[in-house]
N, C-alpha and C positions, 0 to 999 in steps of 0.2 A: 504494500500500500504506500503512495506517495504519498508527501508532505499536504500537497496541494490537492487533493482530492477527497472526495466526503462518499463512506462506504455506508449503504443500502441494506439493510439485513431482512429476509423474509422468515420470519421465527414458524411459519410453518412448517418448511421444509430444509430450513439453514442457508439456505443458498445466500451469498451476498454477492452485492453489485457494486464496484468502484467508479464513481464521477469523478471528473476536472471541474476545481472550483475555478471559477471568473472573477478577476478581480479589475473593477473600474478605477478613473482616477478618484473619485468622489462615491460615496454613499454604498448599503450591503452589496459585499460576496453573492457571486451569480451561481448555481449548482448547475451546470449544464448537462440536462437529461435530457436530449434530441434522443440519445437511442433506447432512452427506458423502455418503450415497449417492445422493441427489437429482442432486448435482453430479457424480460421478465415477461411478457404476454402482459403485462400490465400497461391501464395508461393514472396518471393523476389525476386529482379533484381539487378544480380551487375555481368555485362559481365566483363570477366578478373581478377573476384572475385578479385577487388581492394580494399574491405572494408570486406569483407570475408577471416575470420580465420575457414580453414578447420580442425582442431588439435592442440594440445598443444602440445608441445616440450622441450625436456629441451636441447637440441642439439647446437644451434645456436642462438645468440641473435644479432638483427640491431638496429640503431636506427637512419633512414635516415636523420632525422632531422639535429642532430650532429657526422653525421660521423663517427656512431661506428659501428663496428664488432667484437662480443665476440664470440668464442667457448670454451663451457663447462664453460662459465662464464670469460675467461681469452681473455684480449686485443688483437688481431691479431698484434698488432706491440709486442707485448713481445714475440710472436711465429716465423714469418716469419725472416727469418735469423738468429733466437737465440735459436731455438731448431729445429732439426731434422725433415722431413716430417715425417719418419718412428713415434717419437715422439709423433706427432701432431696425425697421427692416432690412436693411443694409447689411447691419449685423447679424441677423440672422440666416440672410440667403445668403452672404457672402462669407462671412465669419469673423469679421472684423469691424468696427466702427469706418467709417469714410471719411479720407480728408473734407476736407473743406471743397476742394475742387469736384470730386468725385459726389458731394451730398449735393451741390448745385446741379450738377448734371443728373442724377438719378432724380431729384426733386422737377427737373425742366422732363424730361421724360416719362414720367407719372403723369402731369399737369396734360403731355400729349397725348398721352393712350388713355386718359381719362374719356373720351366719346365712346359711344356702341353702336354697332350699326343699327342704321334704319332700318332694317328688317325683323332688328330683335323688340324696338320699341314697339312697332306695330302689332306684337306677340300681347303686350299690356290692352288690347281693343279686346281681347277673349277672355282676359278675367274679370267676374265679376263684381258690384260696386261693393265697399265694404271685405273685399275679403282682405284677408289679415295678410300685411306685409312678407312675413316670415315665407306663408306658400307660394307667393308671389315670385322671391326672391330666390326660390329654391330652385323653381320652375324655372325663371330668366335665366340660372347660370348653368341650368343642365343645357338650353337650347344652347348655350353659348359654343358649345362640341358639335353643332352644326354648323358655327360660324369658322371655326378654327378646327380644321385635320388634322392637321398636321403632328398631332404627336406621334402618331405610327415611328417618325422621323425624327425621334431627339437622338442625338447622337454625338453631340458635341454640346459644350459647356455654353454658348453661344445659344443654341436653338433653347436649351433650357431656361436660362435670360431672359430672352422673350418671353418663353410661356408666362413665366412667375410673374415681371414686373406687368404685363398683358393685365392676367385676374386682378392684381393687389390692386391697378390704376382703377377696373371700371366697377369694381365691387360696390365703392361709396354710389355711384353714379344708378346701378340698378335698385341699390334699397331707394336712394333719394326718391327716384322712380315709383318703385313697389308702394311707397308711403304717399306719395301723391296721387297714384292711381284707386287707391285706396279711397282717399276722399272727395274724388272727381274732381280733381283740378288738373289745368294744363302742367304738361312735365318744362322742367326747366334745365336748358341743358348747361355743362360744366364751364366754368371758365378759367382758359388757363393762364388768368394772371392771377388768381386766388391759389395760395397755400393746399393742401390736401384736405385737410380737416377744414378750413374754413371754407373752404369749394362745397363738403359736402353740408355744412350747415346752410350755407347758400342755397343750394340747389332744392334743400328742402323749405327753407322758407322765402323767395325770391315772386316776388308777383312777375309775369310775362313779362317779357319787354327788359327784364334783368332789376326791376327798380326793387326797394326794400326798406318802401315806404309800410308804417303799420298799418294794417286794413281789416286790425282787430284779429281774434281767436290764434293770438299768439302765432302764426302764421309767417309773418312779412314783419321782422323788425333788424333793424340793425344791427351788425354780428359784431359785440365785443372783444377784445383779444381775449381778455379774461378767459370769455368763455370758448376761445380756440385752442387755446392753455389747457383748461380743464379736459375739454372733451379730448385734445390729443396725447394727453395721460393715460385716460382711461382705455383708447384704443392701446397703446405701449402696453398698459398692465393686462389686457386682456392675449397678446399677440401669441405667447403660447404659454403649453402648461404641462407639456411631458406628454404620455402619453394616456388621455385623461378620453373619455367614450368617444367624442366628436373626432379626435384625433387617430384613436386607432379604425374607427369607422372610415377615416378617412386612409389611413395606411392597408384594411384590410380592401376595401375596393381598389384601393390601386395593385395590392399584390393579383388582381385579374386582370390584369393588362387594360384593364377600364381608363378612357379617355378623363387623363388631367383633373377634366372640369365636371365631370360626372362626380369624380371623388368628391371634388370639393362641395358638391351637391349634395354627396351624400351623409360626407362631414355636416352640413347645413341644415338637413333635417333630423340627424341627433341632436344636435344643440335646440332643438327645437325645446327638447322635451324639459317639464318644470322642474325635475331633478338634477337639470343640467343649467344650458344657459338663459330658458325661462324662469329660471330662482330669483333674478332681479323684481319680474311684474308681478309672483306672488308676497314679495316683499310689501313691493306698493298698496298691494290688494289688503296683503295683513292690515298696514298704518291705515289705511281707510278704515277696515272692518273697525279697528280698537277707537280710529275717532278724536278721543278726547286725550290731553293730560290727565285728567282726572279719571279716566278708565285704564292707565296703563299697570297699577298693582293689582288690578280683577285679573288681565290677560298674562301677567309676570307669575301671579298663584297658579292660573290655569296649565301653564308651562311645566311649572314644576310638578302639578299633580299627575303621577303615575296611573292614576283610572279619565283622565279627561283626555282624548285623543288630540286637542289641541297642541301644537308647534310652533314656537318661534321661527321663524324664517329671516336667513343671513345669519345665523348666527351658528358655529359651528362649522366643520371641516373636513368631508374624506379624509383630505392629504396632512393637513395642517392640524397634529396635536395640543398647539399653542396660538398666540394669532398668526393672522395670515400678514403676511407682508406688503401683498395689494392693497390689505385694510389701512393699514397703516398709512400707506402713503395716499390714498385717496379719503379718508380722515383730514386731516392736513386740507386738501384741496375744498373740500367743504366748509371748513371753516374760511377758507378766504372766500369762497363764491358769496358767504352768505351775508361779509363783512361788506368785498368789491361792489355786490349787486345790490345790497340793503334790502335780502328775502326777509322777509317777515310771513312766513309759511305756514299755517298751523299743521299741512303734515310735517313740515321739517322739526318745528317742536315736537310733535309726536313721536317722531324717530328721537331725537335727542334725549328723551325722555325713557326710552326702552332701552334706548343704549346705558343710561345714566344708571338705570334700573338694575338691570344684566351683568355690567359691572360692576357694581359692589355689592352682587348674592353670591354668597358662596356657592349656592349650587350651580350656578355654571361658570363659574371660577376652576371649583375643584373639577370639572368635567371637563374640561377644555375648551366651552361653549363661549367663545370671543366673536364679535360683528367679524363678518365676511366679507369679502369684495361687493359680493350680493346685495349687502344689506347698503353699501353707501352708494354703490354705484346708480342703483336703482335713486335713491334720495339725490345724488347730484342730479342726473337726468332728469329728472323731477324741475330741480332748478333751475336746468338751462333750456328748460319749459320742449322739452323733448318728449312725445305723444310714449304712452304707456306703449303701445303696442312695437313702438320703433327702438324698445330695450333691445332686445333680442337681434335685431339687424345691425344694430350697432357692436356687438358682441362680435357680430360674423364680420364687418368690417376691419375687426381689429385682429381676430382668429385667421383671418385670410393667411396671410403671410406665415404664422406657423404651419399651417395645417400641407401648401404648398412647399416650404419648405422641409415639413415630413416627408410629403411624397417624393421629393428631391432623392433625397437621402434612401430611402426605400430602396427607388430604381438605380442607385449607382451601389447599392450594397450586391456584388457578386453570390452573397450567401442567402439572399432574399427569397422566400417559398409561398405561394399562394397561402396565404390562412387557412386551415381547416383545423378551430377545433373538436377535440372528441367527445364523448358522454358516455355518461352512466345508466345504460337502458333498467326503466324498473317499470315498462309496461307490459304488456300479457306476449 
């Protein structure tokens, strides 16, 4: 038996099986058991692959324990407000922060590939009035692999290029879309003398004609830096997160030689779901239901009580045994919107208020039960008067670029296998 490997014992019949442990530069020893059932007829059980590492990564590092989140090996607090989303993507698809010349140029090339074709708008006359952004947007970037073939053809680092910075430009541009299609207004197209994030705030609120003058129902008003600030944080802390459901949904379609944009599609409709990147608008849902200050120790008891099926929402963490570090820095960010913009909110009191609460009970102290990205992201949004329903496209706006650069990564790993995993049959 080597140093380096972890032996298997079957106490039924003695037999043992020797593994190669893995060792990364950060976080637990990997057991590598490709050939357990080869070896033993056996296969493992780990629903929710909680202790299951599907690939290796150099993308994203956690380490729930202490509350960290690195991309491309650099702190999430030395990123989210201190360099550019456009930046941050950079660093991710490329693996390094960009000079100054190179963040100009990837910034003026975004701004250009930010349009869609005309044929994919015209796609928005077949969905219905009212439907929800999220299906809208799922659907626009699946037809998008109508628009673009060419993946059959990546094959150099160049053709890849394209694909990535392609999706990440006109993502904002189709939710903007999806969201206004939504409420029957005219779509309004990108302009590329506006920033990224301030293009897409534009694009959603801009009356025809490009003006942004107020015309009521929070719609058409003037885009603050502030709030270009804030919202381009929240895209930076959302951009990836390891490989968390939306991401490997997005790795295991690609392991089928599935077009690009399909993945990203299909990335797009796990995130859909409220246990994922709809936890933002049950958030908001929650502070409406509770309402008042004065109702939030009735719903704070409610939490605690073991026979009330009621839940706190945002608060608490798969990954994160302690706080979350997105929390942390988008904390911070709300407290200036609420100083810069002079909100006087009564959900935001509300939220302040369950936070206030939360934090100093010991029962979700001793739990680990700390606000989540969820819990303020959803309360910023709020503030930078961003429609409930356009949580969750926002989410994908900012997930783009990880999820694409997963797929990167997949297709140039020579060791890469179609996903299939196996089960434990217990029907007739």
């Amino acid at each position: 038996m080597g140093k380096n490997t972890f032996t298997l014992t079957d106490n039924r019949d003695g037999k043992s099986y020797e593994y190669d442990i893995m060792s990364g530069t950060r976080g637990p020893d990997v057991l590598d058991i490709r050939s357990f059932y080869k070896d033993s007829g056996m296969f493992t059980y780990d629903p929710g692959y909680t202790s299951t590492a599907s690939c290796d990564s150099k993308i994203t590092f956690i380490d729930g324990e202490n509350s960290e989140l690195r991309y491309r090996g650099i702190d999430i607090a030395d990123l989210a407000g201190k360099h550019s989303y456009l930046d941050v993507c950079y660093l991710l698809m490329i693996g390094r922060l960009p000079t100054k010349e190179e963040s100009n140029g990837f910034d003026l090339e975004i701004r250009h590939r930010s349009f869609v074709h005309e044929g994919l708008i015209r796609i928005f006359d077949a969905f219905p009035n009212h439907a929800h952004p999220m299906a809208t947007l799922g659907s626009a970037v699946m037809a998008l692999s109508t628009f673009y073939k060419e993946h059959l053809t990546l094959e150099d680092e160049d053709q890849f290029k394209e694909m990535r910075r392609r999706i990440v430009a006109k993502i904002p541009t189709i939710a903007a879309m999806a969201y206004r299609n939504s409420i029957g207004v005219p779509m309004i197209y990108p302009d590329v003398d506006r920033y990224f994030t301030e293009n897409f705030l534009y694009m959603m609120r801009a009356y025809p004609g490009g003006k942004m003058k107020n015309i009521g129902n929070g719609l058409n008003e003037e885009i603050k830096q502030v709030e270009v600030d804030a919202l381009d944080a929240i895209f930076t802390l959302h951009a990836d997160h390891e490989q968390n459901a939306s991401t490997t949904t997005v790795r295991a379609v690609g392991s089928t030689e599935a077009h690009p944009y399909v993945s990203i599609a299909s990335g797009i409709a796990a995130l859909w779901g409220s246990a994922h990147g709809g936890a933002n608008e049950k958030v908001m849902d929650q502070l409406k239901l509770i309402g008042d200050i004065k109702n939030v120790p009735t719903y704070i008891a409610k939490a605690k009580d073991k026979h009330d099926p009621f839940r706190l929402m945002g608060f608490g963490h798969r990954v994160y045994k302690n706080r979350d570090p997105r929390a942390e820095a988008l904390k911070g960010l709300q407290d200036k919107l609420r100083e810069e913009l002079n909100l006087d909110s009564k959900l935001l009191d509300v939220a302040a208020a369950v936070e206030e609460a939360a934090l100093s009970d010991d029962y979700f102290k001793d739990r680990g039960l700390y606000p989540n990205i969820d819990f303020y992201s959803g309360v910023i949004l709020t503030a930078l008067k961003i429609p409930v329903e356009m949580f969750t496209p926002i989410f994908v706006i900012g997930r783009t670029v990880g999820w694409i650069t997963q797929w990167s990564e997949l297709k140039q790993d020579p060791s890469a296998k179609i996903a299939r995993p196996r089960q434990l049959y217990t029907g007739k």
